[in-house]
C-alpha positions in Angstrom: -36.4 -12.5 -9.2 -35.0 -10.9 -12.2 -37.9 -8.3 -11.5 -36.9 -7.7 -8.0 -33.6 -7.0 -8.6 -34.3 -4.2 -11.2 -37.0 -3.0 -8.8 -34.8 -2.6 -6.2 -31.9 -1.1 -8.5 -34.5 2.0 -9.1 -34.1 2.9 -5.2 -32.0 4.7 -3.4 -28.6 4.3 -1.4 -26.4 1.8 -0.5 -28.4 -0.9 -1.7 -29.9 0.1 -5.0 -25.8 0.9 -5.6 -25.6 -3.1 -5.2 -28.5 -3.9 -6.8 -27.7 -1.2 -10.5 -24.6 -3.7 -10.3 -25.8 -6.9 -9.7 -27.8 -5.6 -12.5 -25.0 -4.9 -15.0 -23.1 -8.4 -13.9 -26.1 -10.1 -15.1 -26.1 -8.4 -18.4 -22.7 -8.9 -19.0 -23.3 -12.7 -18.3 -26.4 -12.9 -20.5 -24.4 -11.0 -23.3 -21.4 -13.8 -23.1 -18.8 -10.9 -22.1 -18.1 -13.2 -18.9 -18.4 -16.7 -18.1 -20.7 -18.3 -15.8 -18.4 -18.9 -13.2 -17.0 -15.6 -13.6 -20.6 -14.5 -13.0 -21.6 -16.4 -10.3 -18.0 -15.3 -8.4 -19.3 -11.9 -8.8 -22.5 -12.2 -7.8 -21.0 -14.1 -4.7 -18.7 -11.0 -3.8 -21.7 -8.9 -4.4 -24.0 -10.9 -2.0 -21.7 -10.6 1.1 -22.9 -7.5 3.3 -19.9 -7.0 5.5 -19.7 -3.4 4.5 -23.8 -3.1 4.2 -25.1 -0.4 7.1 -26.9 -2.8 9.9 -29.9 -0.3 10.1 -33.0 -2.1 11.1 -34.6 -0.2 8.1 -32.7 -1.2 5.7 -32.8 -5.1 6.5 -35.9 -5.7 4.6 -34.5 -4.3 1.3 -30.9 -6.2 2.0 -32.9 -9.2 2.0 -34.4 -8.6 -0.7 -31.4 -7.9 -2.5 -29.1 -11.0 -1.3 -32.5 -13.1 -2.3 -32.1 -12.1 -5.8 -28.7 -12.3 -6.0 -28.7 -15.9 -5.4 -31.3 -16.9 -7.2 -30.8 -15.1 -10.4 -27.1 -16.2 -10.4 -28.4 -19.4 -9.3 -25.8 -19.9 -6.3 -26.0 -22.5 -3.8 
């Protein structure tokens, strides 16, 4: 999932925005500059899509992106 989320950090918009900093979060965890809860806060904020555009076009790749979210940072 790791993967996915770089993938879809290369993109363009709104959501490769999120995913370029779900990207940095998880690099800041992995290099012990936060903690894991701190980390899996983040990535919680970062998953909710309140201010995400509902376009039908972009629903694939915001699935995409909440997927990996979660299950890099492991959230339940």
């Amino acid at each position: 999932m790791l993967a996915e989320l770089y993938q879809l950090a290369q993109g363009q918009g709104h959501i490769a925005e999120r995913a370029q900093i779900a990207c940095q979060i998880t690099e800041q965890y992995q290099g012990g500059q936060i903690s894991e809860s701190e980390y899996q806060e983040l990535m919680r904020d970062l998953a909710r899509f309140d201010d995400v555009c509902e376009n039908s076009a972009e629903l694939e790749a915001r699935t995409a992106l909440f997927t990996a979210i979660v299950v890099v940072a492991k959230l339940s």
